[in-house]
DRENFIDREN-621694 format. One line per 8 residues: for each residue x, y negated, z of C-alpha. Coordinates in nm, 2 decimals, decimal comma, always signed. Layout:
DRENFIDREN-621694
X Y Z | ...
END
This chain:
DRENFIDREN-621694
-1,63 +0,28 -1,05 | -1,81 +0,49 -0,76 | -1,58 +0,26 -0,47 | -1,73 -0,06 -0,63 | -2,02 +0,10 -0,64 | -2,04 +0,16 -0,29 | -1,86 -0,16 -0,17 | -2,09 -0,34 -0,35
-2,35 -0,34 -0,09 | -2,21 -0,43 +0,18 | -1,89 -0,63 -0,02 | -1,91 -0,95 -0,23 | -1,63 -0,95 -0,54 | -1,42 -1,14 -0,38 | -1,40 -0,90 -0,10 | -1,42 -0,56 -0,35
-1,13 -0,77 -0,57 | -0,92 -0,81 -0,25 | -0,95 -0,42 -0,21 | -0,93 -0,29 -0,49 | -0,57 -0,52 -0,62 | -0,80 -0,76 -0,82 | -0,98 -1,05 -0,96 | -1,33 -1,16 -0,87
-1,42 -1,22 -1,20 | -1,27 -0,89 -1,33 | -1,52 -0,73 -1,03 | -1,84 -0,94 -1,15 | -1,76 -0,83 -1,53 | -1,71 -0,41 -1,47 | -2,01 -0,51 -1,22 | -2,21 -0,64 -1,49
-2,10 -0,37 -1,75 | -2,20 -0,08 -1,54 | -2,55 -0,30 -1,41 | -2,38 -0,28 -1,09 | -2,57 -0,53 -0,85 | -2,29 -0,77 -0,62 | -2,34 -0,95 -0,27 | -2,36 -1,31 -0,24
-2,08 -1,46 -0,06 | -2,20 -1,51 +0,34 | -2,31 -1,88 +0,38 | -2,38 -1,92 -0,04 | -2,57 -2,27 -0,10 | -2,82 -2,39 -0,37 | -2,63 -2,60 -0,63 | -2,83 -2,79 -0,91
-2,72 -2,98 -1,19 | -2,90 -3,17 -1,45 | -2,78 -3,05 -1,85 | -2,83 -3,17 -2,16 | -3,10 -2,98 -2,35 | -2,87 -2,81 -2,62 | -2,61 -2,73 -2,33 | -2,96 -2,54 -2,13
-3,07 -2,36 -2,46 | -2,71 -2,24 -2,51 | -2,72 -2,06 -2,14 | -3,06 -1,95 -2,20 | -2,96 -1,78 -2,51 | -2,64 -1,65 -2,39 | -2,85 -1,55 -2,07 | -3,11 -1,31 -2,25
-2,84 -1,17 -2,44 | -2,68 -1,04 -2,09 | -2,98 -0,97 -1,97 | -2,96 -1,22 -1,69 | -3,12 -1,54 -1,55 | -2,95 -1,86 -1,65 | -2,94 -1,92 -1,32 | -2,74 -1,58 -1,24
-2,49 -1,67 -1,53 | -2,42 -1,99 -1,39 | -2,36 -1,84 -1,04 | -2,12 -1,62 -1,19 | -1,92 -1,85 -1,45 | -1,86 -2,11 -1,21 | -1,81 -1,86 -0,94 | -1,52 -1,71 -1,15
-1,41 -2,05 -1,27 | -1,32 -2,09 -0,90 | -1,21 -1,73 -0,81 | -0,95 -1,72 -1,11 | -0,87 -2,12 -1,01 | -0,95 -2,22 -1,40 | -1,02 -2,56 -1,36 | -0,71 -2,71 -1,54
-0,78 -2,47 -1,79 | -1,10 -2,55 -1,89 | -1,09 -2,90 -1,82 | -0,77 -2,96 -2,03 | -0,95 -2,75 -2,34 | -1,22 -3,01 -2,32 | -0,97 -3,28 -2,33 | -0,88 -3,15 -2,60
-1,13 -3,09 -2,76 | -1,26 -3,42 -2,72 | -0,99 -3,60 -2,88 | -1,00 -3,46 -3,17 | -1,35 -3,64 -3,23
END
């Protein structure tokens, strides 16, 4: 935990997971666990997106719980949903999901 520590500030997770025989999302979770603060990605751009209101209050809530910004737990779901390459993943639960309405 002391080498992430460290690489963390000068490393983003990608970087530290890449190192260390890894996932980025594995990184930003011990990150997380151990309050463990990670670099943004050079060149990282402002994304917004419009949500439904129960789809915000859901992030907000799961947000204080962490002890983050919603805007922070967005950065680093979608940041692992790309990392780990979970797209069919998630998208195919939601396909299913939606079917069975």
């Amino acid at each position: 935990m002391n080498l992430i520590r460290t690489e963390a500030l000068t490393k983003n997770a990608k970087q530290i997971a890449e190192m260390i025989g890894s996932t980025p999302g594995s990184v930003y979770a011990k990150c997380h666990e151990n309050g463990i603060k990670i670099r943004k990605p050079p060149g990282a751009k402002l994304v917004k997106a419009d949500l439904s209101g129960q789809t915000r209050v859901k992030l907000e809530c799961k947000a204080v719980d962490l002890g983050v910004s919603v805007e922070v737990l967005v950065q680093k779901l979608l940041t692992i949903i790309v990392e780990d390459n979970l797209f069919n993943a998630i998208l195919e639960q939601d396909e299913k999901s939606s079917s069975r309405k």
